[in-house]
matplotlib code that plots the C-alpha trace (Angstrom):
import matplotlib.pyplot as plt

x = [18.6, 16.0, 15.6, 13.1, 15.6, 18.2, 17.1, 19.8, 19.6, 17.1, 15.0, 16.9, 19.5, 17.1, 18.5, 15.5, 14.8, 16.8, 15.6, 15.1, 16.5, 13.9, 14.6, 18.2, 17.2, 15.0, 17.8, 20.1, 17.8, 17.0, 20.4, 21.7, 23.8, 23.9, 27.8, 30.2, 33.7, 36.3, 34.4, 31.3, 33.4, 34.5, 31.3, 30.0, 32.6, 32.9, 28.7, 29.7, 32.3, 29.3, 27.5, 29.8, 31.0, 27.1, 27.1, 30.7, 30.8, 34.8, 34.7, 36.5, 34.7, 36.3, 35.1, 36.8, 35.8, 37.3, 40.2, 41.3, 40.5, 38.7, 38.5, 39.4, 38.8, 39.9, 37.8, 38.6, 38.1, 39.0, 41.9, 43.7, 41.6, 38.7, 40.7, 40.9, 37.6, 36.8, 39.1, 37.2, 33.7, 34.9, 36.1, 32.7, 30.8, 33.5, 32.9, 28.8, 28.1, 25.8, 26.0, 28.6, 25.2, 22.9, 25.3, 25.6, 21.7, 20.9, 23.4, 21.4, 18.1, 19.5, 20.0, 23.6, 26.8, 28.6, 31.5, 29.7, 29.1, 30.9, 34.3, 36.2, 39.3, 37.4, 40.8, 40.0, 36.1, 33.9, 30.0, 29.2, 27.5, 29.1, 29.9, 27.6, 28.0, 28.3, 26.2, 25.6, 23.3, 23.3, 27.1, 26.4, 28.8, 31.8, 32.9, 31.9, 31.3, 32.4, 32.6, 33.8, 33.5, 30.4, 27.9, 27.2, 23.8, 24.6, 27.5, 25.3, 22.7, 25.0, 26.1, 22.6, 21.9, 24.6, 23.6, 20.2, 20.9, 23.6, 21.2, 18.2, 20.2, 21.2, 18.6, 18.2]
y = [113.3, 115.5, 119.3, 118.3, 115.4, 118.5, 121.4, 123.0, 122.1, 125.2, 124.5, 127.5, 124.7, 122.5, 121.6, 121.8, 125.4, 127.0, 130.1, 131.9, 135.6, 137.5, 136.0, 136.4, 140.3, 140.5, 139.5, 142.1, 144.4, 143.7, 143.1, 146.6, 147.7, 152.2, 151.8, 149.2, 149.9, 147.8, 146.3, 145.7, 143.3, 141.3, 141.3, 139.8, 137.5, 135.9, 135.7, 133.8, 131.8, 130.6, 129.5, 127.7, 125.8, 125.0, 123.2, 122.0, 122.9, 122.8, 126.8, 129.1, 132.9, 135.9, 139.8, 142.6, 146.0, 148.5, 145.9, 145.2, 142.2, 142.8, 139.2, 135.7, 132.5, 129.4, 126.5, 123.0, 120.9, 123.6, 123.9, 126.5, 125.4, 127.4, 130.7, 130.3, 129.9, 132.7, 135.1, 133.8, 134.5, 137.9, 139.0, 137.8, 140.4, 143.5, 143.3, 142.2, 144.3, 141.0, 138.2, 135.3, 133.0, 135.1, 136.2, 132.3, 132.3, 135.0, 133.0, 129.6, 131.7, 133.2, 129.2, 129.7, 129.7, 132.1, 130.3, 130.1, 133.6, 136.1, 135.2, 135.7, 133.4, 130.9, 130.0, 134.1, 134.5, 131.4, 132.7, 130.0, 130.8, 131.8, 135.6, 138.2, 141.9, 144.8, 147.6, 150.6, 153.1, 155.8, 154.3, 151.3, 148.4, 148.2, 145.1, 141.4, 138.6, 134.8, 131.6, 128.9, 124.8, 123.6, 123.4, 126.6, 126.9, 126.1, 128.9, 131.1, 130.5, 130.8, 134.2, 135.5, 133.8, 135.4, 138.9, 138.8, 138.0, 140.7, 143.5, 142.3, 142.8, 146.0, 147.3, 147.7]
z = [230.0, 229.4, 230.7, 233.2, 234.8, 235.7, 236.1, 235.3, 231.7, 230.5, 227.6, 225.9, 225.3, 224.0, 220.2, 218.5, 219.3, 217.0, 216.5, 213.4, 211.7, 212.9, 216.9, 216.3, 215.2, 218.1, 220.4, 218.9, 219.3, 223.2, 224.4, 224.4, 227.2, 228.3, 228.4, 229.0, 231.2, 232.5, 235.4, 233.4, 231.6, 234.5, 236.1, 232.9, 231.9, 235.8, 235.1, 232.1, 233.5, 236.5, 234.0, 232.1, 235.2, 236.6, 233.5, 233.3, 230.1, 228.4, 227.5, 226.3, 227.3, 225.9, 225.6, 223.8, 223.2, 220.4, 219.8, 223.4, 225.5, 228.7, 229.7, 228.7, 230.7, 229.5, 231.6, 232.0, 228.6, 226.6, 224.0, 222.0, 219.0, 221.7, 221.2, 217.1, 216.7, 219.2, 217.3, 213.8, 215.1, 216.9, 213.7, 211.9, 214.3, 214.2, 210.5, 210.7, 213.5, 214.1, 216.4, 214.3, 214.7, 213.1, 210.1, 209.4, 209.2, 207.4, 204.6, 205.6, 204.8, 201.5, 200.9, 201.1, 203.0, 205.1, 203.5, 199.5, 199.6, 201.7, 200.0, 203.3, 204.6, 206.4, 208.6, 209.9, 209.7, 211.0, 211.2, 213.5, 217.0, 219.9, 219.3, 220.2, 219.7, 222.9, 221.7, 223.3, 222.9, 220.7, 219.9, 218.5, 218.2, 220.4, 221.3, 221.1, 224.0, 222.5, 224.0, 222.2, 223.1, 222.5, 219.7, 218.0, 218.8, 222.6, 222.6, 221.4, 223.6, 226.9, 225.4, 225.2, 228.5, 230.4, 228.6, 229.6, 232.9, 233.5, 231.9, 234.0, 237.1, 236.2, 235.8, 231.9]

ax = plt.figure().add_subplot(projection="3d")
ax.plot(x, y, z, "-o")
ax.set_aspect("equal")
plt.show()
């Protein structure tokens, strides 16, 4: 099925758009939030979780900010192996300060591997997509939004999706 046939199926999902550093940069850079409470948190991860279930897509959707979680959701078709590789990518952006996905590139770009090079337990840092970093201005890095169950590049994607969507309707 193509993205045409459903058109709930953006072409942002499309696997052969996988964007590049400088995108991944460019989305850091965008997706930047004036502050983040409690409720901004819920309001995000239930965005998140919509999405997820539009596309019945076996998720696992998790946001924590300065070491407490705000929100987990576990959908149907999702597993505990969901939360472990949540907690590896989480870890990869609290140390990054980088979305998981675009640490794993910038190795890929270097002609390397996250795992080759950084040296790091691979069973408690995974650079693979999925985890995205809550930054807020003129504070920086404070949390991370993951979801975990499908490819990288698709969990990725939904996180950037779903933080796009909840800055554009608040305004930002």
């Amino acid at each position: 099925m193509t993205p045409h046939q459903h058109p709930e199926v953006t072409p942002k999902f499309h696997p052969e758009l996988t964007p590049g550093v400088e995108e991944l940069e460019a989305q850091e850079r965008r997706l930047v939030f004036r502050q983040f409470t409690h409720d901004d948190a819920w309001a995000l991860g239930s965005l998140m979780v919509e999405l997820a279930r539009e596309r019945q897509a076996p998720v696992a959707i998790d946001i924590h900010r300065a070491g407490q979680q705000l929100f987990h959701a576990a959908l149907p078709g999702s597993t505990p192996d969901n939360d472990a590789w949540i907690a590896r990518k989480r870890r990869v952006v609290e140390r990054y300060g980088s979305a998981s996905y675009l640490v794993g590139a910038r190795h890929r770009a270097k002609g390397t591997t996250f795992e080759e090079s950084s040296r790091l337990d691979p069973d408690t840092y995974a650079a693979h997509g999925g985890s995205f970093p809550i930054t807020v201005e003129g504070v920086g890095v404070i949390g991370a939004v993951t979801v975990s169950g499908l490819p990288q590049l698709q969990d990725h994607r939904l996180v950037v999706e779903a933080l796009e969507r909840f800055l554009n309707d608040q305004g930002y």
